[in-house]
C-alpha positions, 0 to 999 in steps of 0.5 A: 368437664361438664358444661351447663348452660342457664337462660336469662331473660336477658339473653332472651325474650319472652316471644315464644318464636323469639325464644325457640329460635334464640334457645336453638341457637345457643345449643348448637353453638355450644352444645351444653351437656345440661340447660336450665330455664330460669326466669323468674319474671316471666307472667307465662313461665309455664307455657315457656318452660314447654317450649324451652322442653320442646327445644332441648328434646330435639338434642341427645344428649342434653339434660333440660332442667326447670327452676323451682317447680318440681310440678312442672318439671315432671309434667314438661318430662324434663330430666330434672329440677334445679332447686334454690338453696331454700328448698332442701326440704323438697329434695326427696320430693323430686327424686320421689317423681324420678327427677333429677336434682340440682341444687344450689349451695354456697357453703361447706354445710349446703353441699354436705347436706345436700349429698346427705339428702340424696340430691343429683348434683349441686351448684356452688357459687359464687366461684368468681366475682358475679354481681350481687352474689357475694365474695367470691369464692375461688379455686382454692376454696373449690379444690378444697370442697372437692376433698370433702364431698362426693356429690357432683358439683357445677362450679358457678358464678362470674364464669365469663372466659376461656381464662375462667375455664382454664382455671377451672378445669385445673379442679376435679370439679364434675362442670361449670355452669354459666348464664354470661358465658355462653352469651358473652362471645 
């Protein structure tokens, strides 16, 4: 199962050395197949997506992805873009620029339609309780849009444990992607 570490500038900092090193860190530690810089706050999101490029390219085999901005993404030569569910319409956009697309969903009909349109992967949350994310999904509901689509999906939302996982793992659901689980340990 595929692992996809998501940063959180509460896990993290907006100092750029700060960031580096913390970013690092993690990556060794937990050696995600996929990472994510996502911060929607920070003033100088630019200048540290690049550093956050910089850092994954020193790893083989990790996939670096930049939230919403497929500009950037292409310009930073980061593997793809993780689009918000409100951006279908970009879809072929991206794959246009030879970008790999991530999006998220959080129902039957957004995972359909993103398959439809071409995306990469999707995420589908929320899988467990996750704070103002809405009701759970679960594993039962999981399995069941395994059944219904092809596309590769990241099972999101409230991952936090091994206990978590396991549950998880007991799916044929391409991986799972976390922000707190990677930083709860």
């Amino acid at each position: 199962m595929k692992k996809y570490l998501i940063t959180s500038r509460e896990f993290y900092t907006d100092t750029p050395a700060v960031f580096r090193d913390i970013l690092y860190q993690q990556l060794i530690k937990y050696r995600p197949d996929f990472v994510l810089y996502r911060d929607k706050n920070n003033p100088n999101y630019s200048l540290q997506a690049s550093y956050f490029t910089e850092v994954c390219s020193q790893f083989n085999n990790i996939k670096s992805f930049i939230h919403r901005d497929i500009s950037l993404a292409k310009e930073l030569n980061a593997t793809g873009v993780h689009l918000t569910s409100t951006q279908f319409t970009e879809i072929e956009y991206a794959l246009s620029l030879d970008l790999e697309v991530i999006i998220s969903t959080h129902n039957y009909n957004e995972v359909l339609n993103a398959q439809k349109l071409g995306a990469t992967y999707v995420t589908y949350s929320p899988i467990f309780i996750s704070p103002h994310k809405g009701k759970p999904k679960g594993i039962k509901n999981l399995k069941e849009l395994l059944l219904k689509t092809d596309i590769k999906i990241f099972a999101l939302g409230g991952i936090m444990n091994e206990e978590n996982l396991q549950d998880i793992s007991k799916t044929d659901v391409f991986g799972f992607a976390s922000i707190r689980y990677f930083y709860s340990k």
